[in-house]
N, C-alpha and C positions, 0 to 999 in steps of 0.2 A: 406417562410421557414416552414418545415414542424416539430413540436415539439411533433408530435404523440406518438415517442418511447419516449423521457424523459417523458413526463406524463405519460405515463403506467409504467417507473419504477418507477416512485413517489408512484404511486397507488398499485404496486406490494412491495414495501419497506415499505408504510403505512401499510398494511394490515399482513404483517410479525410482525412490530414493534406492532400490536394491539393484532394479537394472540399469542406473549412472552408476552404482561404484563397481557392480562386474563390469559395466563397459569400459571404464575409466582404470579399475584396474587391470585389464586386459590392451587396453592400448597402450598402457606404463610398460607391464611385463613385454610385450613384442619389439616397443621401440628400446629397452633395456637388453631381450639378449643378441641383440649385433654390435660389437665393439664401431667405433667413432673413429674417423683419422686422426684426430689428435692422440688417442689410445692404440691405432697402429703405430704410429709415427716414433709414439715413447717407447712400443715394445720393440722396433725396428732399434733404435737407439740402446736399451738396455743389451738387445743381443751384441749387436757388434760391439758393445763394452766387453760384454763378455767374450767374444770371441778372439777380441786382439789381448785379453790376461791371459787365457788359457782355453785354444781351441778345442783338445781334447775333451775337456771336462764342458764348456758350452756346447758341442754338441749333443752329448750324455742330456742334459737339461735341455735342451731344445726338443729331443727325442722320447722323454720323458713328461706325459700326458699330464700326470699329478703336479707337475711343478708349473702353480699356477705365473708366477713372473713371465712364460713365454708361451702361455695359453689361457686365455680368457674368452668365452664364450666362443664368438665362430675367427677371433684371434689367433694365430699362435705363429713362432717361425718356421721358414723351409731354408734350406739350402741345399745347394747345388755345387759341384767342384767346377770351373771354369774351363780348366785343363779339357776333359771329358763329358762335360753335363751332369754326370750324375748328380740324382738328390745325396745329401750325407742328414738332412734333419728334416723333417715332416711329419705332419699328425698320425698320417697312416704308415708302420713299418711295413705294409706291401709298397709302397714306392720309392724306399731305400735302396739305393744301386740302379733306381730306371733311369734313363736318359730324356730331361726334363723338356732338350727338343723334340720330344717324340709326343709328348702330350697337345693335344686339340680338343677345342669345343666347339661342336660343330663344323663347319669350315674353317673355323679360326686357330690358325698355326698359334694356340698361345704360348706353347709353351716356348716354340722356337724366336719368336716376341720378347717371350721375358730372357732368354738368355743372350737374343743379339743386343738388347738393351743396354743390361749390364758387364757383356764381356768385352765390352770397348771404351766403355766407359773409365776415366782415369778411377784409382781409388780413393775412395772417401768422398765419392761423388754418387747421393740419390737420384736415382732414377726410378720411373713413372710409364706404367702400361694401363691404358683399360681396354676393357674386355666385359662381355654379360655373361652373367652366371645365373642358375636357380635361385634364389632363397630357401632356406630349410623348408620342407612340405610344400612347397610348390614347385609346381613348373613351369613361370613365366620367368623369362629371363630378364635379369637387370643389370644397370650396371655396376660392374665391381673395378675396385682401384688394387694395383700391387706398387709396392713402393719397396724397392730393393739396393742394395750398399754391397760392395765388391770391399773385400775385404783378404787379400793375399791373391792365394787360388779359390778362395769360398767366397758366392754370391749369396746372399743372406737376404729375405724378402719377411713382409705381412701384407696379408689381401685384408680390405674391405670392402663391402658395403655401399656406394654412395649415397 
């Protein structure tokens, strides 16, 4: 008895069922590591909790990579002093002390965007810029949302994603 055709469909229905679940879990992992608005929105809200208990020690944590509450995948907070621009919290400690209107993408003054935003704005009032960004590994721009809360002299943000 010759079972040559049913092994080859076996091996042709393995090899289908193999490449749905790398595809399937390849598009779970991509759509998983970009945080959500409602996941900025919460980590926007736990900051300025933290920032109106005790600013000194919220920005230490803000500034602080490991401390997942105010960094999650391509999440995390920035701040800036109102006063002067400067960042006081951001992922990268080279753009600690820069002056946050000085940053652009492409033609786009965003940074000078995100600070007229929210230096005018009363406190405890969110505010809303977009702007396009890369995605990780690539270089097509998309859009990204910043949503940021003034909170003394400190404006406090998280970007996502749309």
């Amino acid at each position: 008895m010759d079972n040559s055709g049913s092994h080859m469909s076996r091996i042709v229905f393995a090899s289908i069922s193999t490449a749905f679940v790398l595809f399937w879990s390849a598009a779970s992992f991509s759509a998983e590591q970009f945080g959500t608005a409602d996941e900025a929105k919460a980590m926007l809200e736990r900051g300025v909790t933290a920032l109106k208990a005790n600013q000194a020690d919220a920005l230490r944590q803000f500034n602080n990579k490991n401390d997942k509450q105010f960094h999650d995948r391509d999440l995390y907070i920035f701040c800036f002093k109102i006063s002067d621009g400067t960042f006081t919290a951001y992922q990268s400690d080279v753009m600690l002390g820069v002056d946050v209107r000085e940053l652009k993408m492409q033609e786009d003054p965003i940074g000078q965007r995100a600070y007229d935003a929210v230096a005018t704005a009363p406190e405890g009032t969110v505010v809303s810029i977009e702007y396009n960004f890369p995605k990780a590994g690539t270089k097509k721009m998309v859009p990204k949302q910043s949503i940021e809360e003034r909170v003394g002299d400190q404006a406090c943000g998280v970007t996502y994603f749309k």
